[in-house]
N, C-alpha and C positions, 0 to 999 in steps of 0.2 A: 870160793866161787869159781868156776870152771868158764871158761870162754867156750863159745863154741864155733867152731870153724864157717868162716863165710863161704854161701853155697853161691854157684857158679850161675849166671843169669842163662838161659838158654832162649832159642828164638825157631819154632820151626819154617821150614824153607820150604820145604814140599809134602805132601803128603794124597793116598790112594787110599783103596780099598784098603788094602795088603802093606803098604808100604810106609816109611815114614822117613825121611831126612830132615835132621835138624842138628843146629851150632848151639856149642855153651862156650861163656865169653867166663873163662875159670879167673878165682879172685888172684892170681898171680900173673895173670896179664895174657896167658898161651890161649888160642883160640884150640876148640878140636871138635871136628864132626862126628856124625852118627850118621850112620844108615842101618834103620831097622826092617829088614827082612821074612818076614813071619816069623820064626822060633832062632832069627840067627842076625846078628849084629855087627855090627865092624867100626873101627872104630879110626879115626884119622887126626893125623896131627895136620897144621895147615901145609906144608908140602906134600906129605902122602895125597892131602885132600887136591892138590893142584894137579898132581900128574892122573888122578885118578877120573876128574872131570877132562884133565884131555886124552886119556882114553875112553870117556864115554863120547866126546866128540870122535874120534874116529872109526867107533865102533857106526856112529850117526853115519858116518860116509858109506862103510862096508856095503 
């Protein structure tokens, strides 16, 4: 009998027309985001995800 690997709870956060961000909370405890972009994705662990919202904040100021 084979176990099968526990899947990762996800939660979206924002979402557009076009666009989509959202968090998966993986069974080993690491948070990592998404940002789905039409046909192109990215993918963040939670520091990339930190520095990444404060350069969306100062892009907000530019």
């Amino acid at each position: 009998m084979s176990k099968t690997a526990p899947e990762p709870t996800t939660e979206t956060l924002a979402e557009t027309e076009n666009y989509l961000a959202w968090k998966a909370d993986e069974p080993d405890g690491e948070v990592t985001y998404h940002l789905e972009l039409n046909n192109v994705t990215l993918h963040f662990f939670r520091e990339e995800w930190d520095e990444f919202l404060a350069l969306t904040r100062l892009l907000g100021k530019a």
